[in-house]
C-alpha positions as CSV (number, residue, x, y, z in Angstrom):
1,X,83.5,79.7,2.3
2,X,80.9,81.6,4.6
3,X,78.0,81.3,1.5
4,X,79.3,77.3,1.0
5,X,78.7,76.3,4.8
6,X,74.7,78.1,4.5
7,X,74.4,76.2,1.2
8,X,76.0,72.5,2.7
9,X,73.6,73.6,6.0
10,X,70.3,74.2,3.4
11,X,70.8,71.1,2.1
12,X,71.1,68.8,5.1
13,X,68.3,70.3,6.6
14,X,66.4,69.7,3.3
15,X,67.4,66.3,3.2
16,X,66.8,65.5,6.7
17,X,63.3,66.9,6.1
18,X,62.5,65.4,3.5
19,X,63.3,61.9,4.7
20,X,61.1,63.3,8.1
21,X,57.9,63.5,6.1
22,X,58.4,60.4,4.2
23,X,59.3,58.6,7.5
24,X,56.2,59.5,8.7
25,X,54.0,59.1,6.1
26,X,54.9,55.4,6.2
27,X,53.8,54.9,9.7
28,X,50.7,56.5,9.1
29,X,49.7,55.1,6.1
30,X,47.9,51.5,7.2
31,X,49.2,48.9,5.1
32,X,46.7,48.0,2.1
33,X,45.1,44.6,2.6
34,X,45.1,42.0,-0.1
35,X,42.2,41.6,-2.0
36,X,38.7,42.6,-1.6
37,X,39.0,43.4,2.2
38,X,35.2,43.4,2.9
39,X,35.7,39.4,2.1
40,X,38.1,39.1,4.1
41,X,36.4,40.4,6.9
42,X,34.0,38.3,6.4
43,X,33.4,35.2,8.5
44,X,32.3,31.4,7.3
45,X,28.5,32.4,8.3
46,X,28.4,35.6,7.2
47,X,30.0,34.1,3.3
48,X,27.9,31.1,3.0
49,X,24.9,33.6,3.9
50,X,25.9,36.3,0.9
51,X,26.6,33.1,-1.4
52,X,22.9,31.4,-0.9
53,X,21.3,35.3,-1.3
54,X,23.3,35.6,-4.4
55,X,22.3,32.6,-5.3
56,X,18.3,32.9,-4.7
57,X,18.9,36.3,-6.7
58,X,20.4,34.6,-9.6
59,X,18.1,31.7,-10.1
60,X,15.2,33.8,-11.4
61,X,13.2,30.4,-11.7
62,X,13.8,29.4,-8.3
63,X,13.9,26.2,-9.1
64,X,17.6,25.3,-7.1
65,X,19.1,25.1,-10.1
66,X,21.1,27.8,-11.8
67,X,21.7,27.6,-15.5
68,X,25.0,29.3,-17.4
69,X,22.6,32.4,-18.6
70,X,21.6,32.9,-15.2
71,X,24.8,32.3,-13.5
72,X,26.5,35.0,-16.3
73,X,23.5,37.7,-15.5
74,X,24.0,37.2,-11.6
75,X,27.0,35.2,-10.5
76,X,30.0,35.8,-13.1
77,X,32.4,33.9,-11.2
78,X,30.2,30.8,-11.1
79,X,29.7,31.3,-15.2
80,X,33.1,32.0,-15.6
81,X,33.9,28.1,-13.9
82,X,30.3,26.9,-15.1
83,X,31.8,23.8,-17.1
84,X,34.1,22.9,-14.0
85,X,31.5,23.3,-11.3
86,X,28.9,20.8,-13.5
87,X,30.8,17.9,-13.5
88,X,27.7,15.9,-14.7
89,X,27.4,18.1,-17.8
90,X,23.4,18.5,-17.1
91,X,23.0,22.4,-18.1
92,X,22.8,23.7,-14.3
93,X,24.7,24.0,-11.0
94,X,23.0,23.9,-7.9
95,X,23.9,26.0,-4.6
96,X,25.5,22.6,-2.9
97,X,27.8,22.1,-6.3
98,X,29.0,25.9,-5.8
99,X,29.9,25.3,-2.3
100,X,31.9,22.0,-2.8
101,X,34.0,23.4,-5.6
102,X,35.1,26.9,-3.4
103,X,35.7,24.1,-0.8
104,X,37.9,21.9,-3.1
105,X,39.2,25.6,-4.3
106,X,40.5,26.4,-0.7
107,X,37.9,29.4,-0.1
């Protein structure tokens, strides 16, 4: 009975330990932000800024207007919604076109 009661006693006090550190590893753990969190942090300036350098990067002509093989090499995203973002179908997108369709996208 004796060696039952130091057994039951191990086992709460493993349990309650156990349920300690996970307790507390959950309030020190900061919860994980959603999505890329240096774009969040972000503000408007500080994103339309990073857009038009990305943009000068890309167009390796530097003519204001970035084609699909320069939008794949530099800005993927804009490739990847090339035919979207050139509604008048003429080969290119220019940095105004990008900006209207992230508004219309909500970003």
């Amino acid at each position: 009975m004796k060696k039952f009661g130091l057994i039951r006693g191990a086992l709460i006090v493993g349990v309650v330990g156990a349920f300690a550190s996970v307790a507390s590893a959950q309030q020190a753990a900061p919860a994980a932000p959603l999505g890329d969190a240096s774009r969040q942090q972000r503000n408007p300036a500080e994103r339309a800024a990073r857009l038009e350098q990305r943009f000068k990067e890309a167009n390796k002509k530097g003519d204001g207007k970035l084609t699909l093989e320069e939008a794949q090499a530099g800005m993927p995203r804009v490739a990847k919604n090339f035919a979207e973002i050139d509604k008048d179908k003429k080969g290119y997108v220019t940095l105004d076109e990008i900006k209207a369709a992230l508004a219309a996208s909500g970003r």
